[in-house]
KETORTOR-848623 format. One record per residue (C-alpha): residue in three letters; x, y, z. Coordinates in steps of 0.05 Angstrom, whole numbers, plus 5000, padded with zeros to 4 digits. Layout:
BEGIN
alaXYZ/...
***
This chain:
BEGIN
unk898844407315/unk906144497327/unk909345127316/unk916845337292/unk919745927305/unk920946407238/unk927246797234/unk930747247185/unk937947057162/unk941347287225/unk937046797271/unk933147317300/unk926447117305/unk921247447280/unk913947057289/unk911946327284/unk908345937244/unk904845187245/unk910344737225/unk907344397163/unk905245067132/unk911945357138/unk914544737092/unk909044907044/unk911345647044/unk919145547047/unk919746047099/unk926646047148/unk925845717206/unk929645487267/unk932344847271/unk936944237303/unk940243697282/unk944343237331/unk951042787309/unk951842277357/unk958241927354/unk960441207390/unk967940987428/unk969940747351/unk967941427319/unk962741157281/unk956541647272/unk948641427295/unk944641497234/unk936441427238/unk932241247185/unk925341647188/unk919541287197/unk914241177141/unk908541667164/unk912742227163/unk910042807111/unk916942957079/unk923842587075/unk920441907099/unk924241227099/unk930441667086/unk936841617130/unk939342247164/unk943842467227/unk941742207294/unk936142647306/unk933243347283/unk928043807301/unk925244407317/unk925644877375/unk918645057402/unk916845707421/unk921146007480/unk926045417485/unk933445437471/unk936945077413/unk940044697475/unk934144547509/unk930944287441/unk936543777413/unk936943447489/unk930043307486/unk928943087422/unk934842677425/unk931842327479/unk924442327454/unk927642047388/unk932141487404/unk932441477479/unk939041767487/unk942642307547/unk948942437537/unk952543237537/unk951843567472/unk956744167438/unk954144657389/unk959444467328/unk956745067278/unk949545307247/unk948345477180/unk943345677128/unk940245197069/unk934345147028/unk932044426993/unk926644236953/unk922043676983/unk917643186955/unk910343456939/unk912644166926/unk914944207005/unk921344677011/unk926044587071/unk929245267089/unk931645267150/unk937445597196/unk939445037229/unk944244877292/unk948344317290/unk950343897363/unk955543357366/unk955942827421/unk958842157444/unk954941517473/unk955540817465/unk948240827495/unk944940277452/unk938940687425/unk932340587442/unk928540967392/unk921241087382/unk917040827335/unk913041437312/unk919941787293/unk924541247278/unk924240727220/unk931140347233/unk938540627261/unk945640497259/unk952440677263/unk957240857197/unk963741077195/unk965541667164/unk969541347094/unk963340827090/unk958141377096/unk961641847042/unk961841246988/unk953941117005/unk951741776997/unk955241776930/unk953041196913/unk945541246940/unk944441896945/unk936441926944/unk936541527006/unk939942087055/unk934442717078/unk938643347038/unk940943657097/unk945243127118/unk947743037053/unk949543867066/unk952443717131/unk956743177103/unk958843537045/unk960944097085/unk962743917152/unk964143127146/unk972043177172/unk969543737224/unk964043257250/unk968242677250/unk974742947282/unk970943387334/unk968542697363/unk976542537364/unk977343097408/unk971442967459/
***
């Protein structure tokens, strides 16, 4: 069973827990979440596959995850960007903060989560037990979909976009 690290509101750790359990519970948790950006600025979204226990079938950033026990918040989005779509490229911490969402099935998301930015025109090659579909969006077209369709987008990346869209999308700019 997979386990996620447990911290208080500072990130400090402070135990783990099986990662399925901790949903149940709503207990913070470390996490990543990866925004991969192409040449034209356009950001790779993923569409989680159908088996998965919460947020299925619903588009989110390029990849996200969970540390494991002992590895960095580095080491964790490099590999699960590649283990989820098949991409290497450099990543940059951008900012981490704090949420909490309610999930289908009385799950609650609560996690303390740091956020990675990158740029590849890599054409994706994502894997099927993680990945339902992917593409690219531009920042203008992704704001008008999420207001439009909102139940399709996991609720963290509808956080991240609320928050941080012009920080996401100008960082790239910079790269």
């Amino acid at each position: 069973m997979e386990q996620v690290i447990l911290v208080d509101s500072n990130d400090v750790a402070v135990g783990t827990m099986e990662k399925q359990q901790v949903h149940v519970e709503g207990l913070l948790h470390r996490a990543i979440s990866v925004f991969i950006f192409n040449a034209k600025n356009e950001l790779l979204l993923q569409q989680r596959a159908a088996w998965k226990y919460h947020s299925a079938l619903e588009w989110t950033n390029t990849c996200c995850s969970h540390p494991r026990p002992g590895e960095s918040v580095e080491t964790a989005a490099a590999r699960r960007l590649m283990e989820e779509m098949g991409i290497q490229c450099t990543l940059t911490k951008a900012f981490a903060f704090e949420y909490k969402a309610d999930l289908i099935n009385g799950l609650t998301e609560h996690e303390y989560d740091h956020v990675f930015v990158g740029v590849s025109d890599a054409v994706p090659v994502p894997n099927g037990q993680e990945v339902a579909d992917w593409k690219y969006m531009s920042s203008s077209d992704l704001k008008k979909e999420i207001e439009e369709k909102p139940d399709r987008f996991t609720p963290w990346f509808k956080l991240c976009i609320a928050e941080w869209n012009d920080e996401l999308f100008n960082r790239n700019t910079n790269a």
